[in-house]
ZAMIVEX-884995 format. One record per residue: residue in one letter; y, x, z of N, C-alpha, C, CB in turn. Coordinates in steps of 0.2 Angstrom, whole numbers, padded with zeros to 4 digits, always signed. Glycine has a CB too. Example, Ala and Ser with C-alpha at 12.3 -4.5 7.8 and 13.67 -1.06 7.14 Angstrom:
BEGIN
A-0028+0066+0039-0022+0062+0039-0016+0066+0039-0022+0057+0045;S-0011+0064+0035-0005+0068+0036+0000+0064+0039-0003+0070+0029;
END
This chain:
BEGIN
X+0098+0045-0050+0097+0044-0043+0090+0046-0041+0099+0037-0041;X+0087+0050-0037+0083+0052-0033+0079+0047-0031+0085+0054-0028;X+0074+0044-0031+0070+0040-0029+0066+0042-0023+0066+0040-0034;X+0067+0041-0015+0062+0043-0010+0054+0039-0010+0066+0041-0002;X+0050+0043-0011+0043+0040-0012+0039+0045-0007+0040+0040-0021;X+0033+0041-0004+0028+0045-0001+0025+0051-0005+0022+0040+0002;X+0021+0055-0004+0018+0060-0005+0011+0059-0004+0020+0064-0003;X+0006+0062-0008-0001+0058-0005-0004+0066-0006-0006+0051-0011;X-0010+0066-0001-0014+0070-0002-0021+0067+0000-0012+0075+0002;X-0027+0070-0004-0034+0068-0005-0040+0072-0002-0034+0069-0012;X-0044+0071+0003-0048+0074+0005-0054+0071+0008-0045+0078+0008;X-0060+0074+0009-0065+0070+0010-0066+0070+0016-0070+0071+0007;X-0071+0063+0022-0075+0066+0027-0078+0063+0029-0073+0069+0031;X-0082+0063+0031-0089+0060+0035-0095+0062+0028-0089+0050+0037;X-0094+0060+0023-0097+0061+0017-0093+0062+0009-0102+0055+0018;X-0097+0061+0005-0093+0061+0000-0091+0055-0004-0096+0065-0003;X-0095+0048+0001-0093+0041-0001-0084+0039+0002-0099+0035+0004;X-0085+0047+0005-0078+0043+0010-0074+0047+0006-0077+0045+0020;X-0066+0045+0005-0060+0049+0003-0056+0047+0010-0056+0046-0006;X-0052+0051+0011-0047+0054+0016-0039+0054+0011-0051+0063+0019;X-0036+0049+0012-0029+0050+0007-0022+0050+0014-0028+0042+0001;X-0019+0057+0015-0014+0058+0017-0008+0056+0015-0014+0061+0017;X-0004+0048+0019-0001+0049+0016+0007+0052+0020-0001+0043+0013;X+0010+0056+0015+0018+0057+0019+0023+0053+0018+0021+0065+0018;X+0028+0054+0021+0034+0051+0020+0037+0045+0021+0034+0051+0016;X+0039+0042+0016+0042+0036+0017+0037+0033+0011+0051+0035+0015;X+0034+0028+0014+0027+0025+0011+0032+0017+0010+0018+0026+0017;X+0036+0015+0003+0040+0010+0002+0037+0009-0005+0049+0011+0003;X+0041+0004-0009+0042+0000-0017+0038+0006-0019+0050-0001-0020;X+0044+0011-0019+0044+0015-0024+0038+0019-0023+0049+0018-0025;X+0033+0019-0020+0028+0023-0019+0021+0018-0022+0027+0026-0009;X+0022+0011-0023+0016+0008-0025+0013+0010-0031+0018+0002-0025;X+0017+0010-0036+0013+0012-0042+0008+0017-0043+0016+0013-0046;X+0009+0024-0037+0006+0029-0038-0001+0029-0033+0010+0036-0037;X+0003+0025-0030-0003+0024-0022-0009+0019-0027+0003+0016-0012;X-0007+0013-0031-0011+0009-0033-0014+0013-0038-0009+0003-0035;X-0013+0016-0041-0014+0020-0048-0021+0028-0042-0003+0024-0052;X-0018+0029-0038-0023+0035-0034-0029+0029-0032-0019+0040-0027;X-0029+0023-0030-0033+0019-0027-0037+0015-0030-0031+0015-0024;X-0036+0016-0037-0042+0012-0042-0044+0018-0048-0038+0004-0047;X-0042+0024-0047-0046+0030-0049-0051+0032-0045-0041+0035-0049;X-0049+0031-0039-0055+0034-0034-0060+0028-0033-0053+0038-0027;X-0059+0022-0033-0061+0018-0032-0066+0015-0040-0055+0014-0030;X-0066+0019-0046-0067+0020-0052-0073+0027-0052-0059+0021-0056;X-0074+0031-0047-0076+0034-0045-0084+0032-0041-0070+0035-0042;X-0083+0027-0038-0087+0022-0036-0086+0025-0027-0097+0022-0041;X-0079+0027-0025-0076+0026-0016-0074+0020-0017-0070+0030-0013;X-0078+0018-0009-0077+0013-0008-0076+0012+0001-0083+0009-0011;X-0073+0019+0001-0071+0019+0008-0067+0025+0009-0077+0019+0013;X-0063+0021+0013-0055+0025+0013-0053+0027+0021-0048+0019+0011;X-0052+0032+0021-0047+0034+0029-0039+0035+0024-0052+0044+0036;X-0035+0030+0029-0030+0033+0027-0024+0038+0032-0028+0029+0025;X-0024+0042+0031-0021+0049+0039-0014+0046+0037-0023+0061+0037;X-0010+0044+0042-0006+0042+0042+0000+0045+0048-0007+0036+0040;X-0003+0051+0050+0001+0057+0052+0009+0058+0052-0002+0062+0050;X+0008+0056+0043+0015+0062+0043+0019+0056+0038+0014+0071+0038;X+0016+0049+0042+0020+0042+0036+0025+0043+0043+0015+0032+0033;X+0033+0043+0041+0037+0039+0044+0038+0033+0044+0042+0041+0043;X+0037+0032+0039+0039+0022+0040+0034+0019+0035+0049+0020+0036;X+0033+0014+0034+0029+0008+0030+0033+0001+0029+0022+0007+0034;X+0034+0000+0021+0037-0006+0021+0033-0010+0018+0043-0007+0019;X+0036-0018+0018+0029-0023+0018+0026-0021+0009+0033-0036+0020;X+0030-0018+0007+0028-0019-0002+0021-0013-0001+0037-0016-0011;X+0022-0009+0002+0017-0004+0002+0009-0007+0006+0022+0003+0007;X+0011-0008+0011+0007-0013+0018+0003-0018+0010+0014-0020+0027;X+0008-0022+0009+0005-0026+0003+0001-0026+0000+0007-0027+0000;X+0003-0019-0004-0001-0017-0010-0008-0012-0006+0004-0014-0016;X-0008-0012+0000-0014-0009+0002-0020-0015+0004-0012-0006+0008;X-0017-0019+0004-0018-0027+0006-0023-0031+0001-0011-0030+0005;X-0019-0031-0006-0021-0032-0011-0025-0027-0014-0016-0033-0013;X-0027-0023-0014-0034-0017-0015-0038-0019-0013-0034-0011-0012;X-0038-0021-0006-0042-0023-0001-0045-0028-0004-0039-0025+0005;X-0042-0034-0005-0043-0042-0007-0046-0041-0016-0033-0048-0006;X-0043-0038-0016-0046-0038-0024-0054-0035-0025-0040-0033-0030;X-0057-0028-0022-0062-0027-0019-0067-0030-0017-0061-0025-0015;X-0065-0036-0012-0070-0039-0010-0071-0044-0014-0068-0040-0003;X-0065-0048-0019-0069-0052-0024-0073-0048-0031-0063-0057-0026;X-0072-0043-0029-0077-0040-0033-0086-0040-0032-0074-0035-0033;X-0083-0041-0026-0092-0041-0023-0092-0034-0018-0100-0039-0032;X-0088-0029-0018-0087-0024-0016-0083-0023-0009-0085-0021-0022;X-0084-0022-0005-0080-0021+0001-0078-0017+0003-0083-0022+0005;X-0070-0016+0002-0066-0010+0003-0065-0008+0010-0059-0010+0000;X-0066-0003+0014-0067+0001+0018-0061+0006+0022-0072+0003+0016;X-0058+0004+0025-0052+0005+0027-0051+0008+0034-0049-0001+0027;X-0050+0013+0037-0048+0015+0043-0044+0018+0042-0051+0016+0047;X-0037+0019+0047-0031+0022+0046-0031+0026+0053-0025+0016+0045;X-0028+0031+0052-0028+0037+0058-0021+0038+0061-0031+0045+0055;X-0018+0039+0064-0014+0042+0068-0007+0038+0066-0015+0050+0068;X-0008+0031+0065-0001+0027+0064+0004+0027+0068-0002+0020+0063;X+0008+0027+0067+0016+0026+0071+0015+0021+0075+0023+0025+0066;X+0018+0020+0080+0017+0011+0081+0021+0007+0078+0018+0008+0088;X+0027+0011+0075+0031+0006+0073+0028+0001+0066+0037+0009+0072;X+0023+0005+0063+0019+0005+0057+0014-0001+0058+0015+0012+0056;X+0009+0000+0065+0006-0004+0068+0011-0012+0070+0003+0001+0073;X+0015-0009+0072+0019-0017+0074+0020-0021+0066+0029-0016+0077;X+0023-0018+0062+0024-0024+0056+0017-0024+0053+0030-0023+0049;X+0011-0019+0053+0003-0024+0050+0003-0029+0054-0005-0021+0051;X+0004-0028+0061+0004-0035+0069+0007-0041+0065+0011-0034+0078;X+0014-0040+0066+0020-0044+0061+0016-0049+0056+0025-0039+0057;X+0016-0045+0051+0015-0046+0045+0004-0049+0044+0018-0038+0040;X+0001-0048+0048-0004-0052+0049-0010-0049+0049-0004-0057+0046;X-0009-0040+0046-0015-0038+0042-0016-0032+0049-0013-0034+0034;X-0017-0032+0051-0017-0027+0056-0027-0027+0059-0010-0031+0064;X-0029-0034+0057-0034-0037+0058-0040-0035+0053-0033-0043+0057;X-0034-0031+0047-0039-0028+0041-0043-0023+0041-0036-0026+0036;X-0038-0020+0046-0041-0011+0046-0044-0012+0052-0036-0004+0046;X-0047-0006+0052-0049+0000+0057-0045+0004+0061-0051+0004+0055;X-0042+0002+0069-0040+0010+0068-0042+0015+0071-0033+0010+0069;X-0043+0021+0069-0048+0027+0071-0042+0029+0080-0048+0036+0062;X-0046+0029+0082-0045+0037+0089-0043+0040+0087-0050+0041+0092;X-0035+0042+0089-0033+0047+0086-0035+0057+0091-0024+0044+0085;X-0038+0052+0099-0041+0057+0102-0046+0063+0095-0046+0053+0108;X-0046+0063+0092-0052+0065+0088-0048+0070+0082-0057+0058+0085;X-0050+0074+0078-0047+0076+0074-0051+0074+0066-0045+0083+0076;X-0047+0074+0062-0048+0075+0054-0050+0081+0051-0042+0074+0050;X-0056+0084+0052-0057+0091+0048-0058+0089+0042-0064+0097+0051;X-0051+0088+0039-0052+0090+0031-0046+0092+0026-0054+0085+0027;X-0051+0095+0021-0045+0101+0017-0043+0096+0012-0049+0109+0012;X-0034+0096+0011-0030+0091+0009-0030+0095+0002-0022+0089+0015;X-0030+0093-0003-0026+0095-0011-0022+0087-0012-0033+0096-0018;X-0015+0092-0015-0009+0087-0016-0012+0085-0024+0001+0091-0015;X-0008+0077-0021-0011+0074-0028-0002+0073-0033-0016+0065-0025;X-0004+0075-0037+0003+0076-0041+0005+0071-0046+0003+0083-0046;X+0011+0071-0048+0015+0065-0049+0019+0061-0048+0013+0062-0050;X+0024+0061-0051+0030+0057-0049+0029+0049-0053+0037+0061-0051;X+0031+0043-0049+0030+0038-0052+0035+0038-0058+0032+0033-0046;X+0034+0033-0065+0039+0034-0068+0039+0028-0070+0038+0039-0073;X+0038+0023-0066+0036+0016-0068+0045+0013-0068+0030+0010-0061;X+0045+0007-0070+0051+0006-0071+0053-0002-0067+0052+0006-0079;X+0060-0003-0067+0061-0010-0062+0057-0015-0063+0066-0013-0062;X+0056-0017-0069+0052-0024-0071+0043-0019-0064+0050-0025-0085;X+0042-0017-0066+0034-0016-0063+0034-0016-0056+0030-0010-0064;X+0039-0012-0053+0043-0011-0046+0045-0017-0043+0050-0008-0047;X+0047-0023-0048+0048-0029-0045+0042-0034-0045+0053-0033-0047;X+0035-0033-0052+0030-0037-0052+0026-0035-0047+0027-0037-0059;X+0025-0027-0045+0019-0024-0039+0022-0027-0031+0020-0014-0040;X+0030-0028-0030+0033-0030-0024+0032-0039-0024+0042-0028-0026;X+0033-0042-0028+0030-0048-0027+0024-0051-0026+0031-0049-0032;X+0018-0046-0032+0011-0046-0030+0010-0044-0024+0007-0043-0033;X+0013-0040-0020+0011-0036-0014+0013-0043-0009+0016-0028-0012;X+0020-0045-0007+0023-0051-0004+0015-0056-0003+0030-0054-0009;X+0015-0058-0010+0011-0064-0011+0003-0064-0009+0011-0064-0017;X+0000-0058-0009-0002-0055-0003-0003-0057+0003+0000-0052-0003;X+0002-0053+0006+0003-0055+0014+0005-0060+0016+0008-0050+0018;X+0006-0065+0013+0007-0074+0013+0001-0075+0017+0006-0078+0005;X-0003-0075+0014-0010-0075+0015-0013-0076+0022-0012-0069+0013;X-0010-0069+0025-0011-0067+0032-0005-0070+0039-0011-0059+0032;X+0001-0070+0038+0005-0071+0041+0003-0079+0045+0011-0070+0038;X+0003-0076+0052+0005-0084+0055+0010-0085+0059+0000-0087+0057;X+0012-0080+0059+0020-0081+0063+0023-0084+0058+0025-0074+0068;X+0028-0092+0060+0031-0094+0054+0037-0091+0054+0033-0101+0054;X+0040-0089+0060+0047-0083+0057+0045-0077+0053+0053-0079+0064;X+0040-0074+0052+0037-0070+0048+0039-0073+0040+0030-0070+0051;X+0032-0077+0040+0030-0080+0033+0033-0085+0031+0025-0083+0033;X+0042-0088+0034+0048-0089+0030+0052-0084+0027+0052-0092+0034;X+0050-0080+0033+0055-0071+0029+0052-0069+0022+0053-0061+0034;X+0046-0069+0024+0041-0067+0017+0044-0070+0010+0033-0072+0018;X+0042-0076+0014+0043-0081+0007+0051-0083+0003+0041-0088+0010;X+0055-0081+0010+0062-0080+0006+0061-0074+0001+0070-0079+0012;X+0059-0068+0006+0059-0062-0001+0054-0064-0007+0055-0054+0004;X+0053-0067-0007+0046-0068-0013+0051-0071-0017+0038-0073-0010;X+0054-0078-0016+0059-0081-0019+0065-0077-0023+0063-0083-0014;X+0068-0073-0020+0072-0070-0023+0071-0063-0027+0075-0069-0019;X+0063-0059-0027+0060-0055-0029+0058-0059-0036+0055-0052-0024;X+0056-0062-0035+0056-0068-0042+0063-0070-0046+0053-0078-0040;X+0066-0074-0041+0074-0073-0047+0076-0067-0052+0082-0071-0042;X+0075-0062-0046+0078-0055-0050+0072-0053-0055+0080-0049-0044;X+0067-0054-0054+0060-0054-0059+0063-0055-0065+0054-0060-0057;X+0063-0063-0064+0064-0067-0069+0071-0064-0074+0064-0075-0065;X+0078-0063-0069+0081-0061-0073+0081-0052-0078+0085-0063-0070;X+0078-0050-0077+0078-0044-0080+0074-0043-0086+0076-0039-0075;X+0067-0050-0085+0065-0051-0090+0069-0055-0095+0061-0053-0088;X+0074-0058-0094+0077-0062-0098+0083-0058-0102+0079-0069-0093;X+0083-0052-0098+0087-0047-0099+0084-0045-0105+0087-0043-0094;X+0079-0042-0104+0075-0038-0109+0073-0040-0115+0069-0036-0107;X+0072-0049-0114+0071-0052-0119+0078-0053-0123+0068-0058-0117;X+0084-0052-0122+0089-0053-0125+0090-0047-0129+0094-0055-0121;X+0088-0042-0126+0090-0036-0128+0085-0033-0136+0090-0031-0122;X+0078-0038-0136+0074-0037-0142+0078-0039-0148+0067-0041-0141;
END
């Protein structure tokens, strides 16, 4: 079965402290591993400031939002302050950071203005497997806990977090049976 995952592209601007990561598509689960995996490369890099062009994201769901979240929060307990402005978001994108609490995190740039920068695709297909898919969805959830303060929000959360753990828990118990 086909997996639908965003697409990223990499480019710089204002300087060369800044990376520019494009993202396309459906920016969900299944796009965290590569998204977190391009974010502590370049961040390994010693960037520590991010535009994300979000032009050509149709949709954003909370595991993705999350684990952008969580970059964020892990950065700054590093002593390091991650640097975040997002460019030309959907609003529907902009409603669940609102929602979900993080909206407060970013930047968002003027989309009056353009992005003059040369995009190279960054390559790779995620090959991670369910157990990580559900550990990266969880961490992400747990996360945005954090921020939420609408309670019908951060009951939703927390039921998904609940049941993201059940099914955690069993696949692990799965795996373990199968050793």
């Amino acid at each position: 079965m086909a997996v639908n995952q965003a697409t990223f592209s990499l480019g710089h601007s204002y300087d060369d402290d800044c990376v520019v990561i494009k993202i396309a598509g459906r920016a969900n689960c299944n796009s965290t591993e590569n998204f977190s995996n391009l974010i502590d490369t370049e961040i390994k890099k010693g960037v520590m400031k991010f535009i994300f062009d979000l032009s050509e994201c149709q949709i954003m769901d909370s595991s993705f939002l999350g684990t952008i979240v969580a970059k964020m929060e892990a950065a700054k307990k590093e002593k390091n302050c991650l640097w975040v402005e997002l460019f030309d978001a959907a609003p529907r994108i902009l409603e669940l950071m609102e929602d979900l609490g993080a909206l407060s995190l970013f930047k968002v740039m003027n989309t009056d203005k353009e992005l003059a920068v040369n995009y190279q695709a960054v390559s790779g297909e995620s090959s991670c497997d369910k157990l990580t898919l559900l550990r990266n969805s969880v961490h992400a959830h747990e996360t945005l806990l954090q921020f939420i303060t609408k309670p019908d929000k951060k009951a939703a959360i927390e039921s998904l977090v609940q049941m993201l753990r059940a099914e955690l828990e069993s696949e692990e118990a799965n795996l373990e049976n199968k050793s």
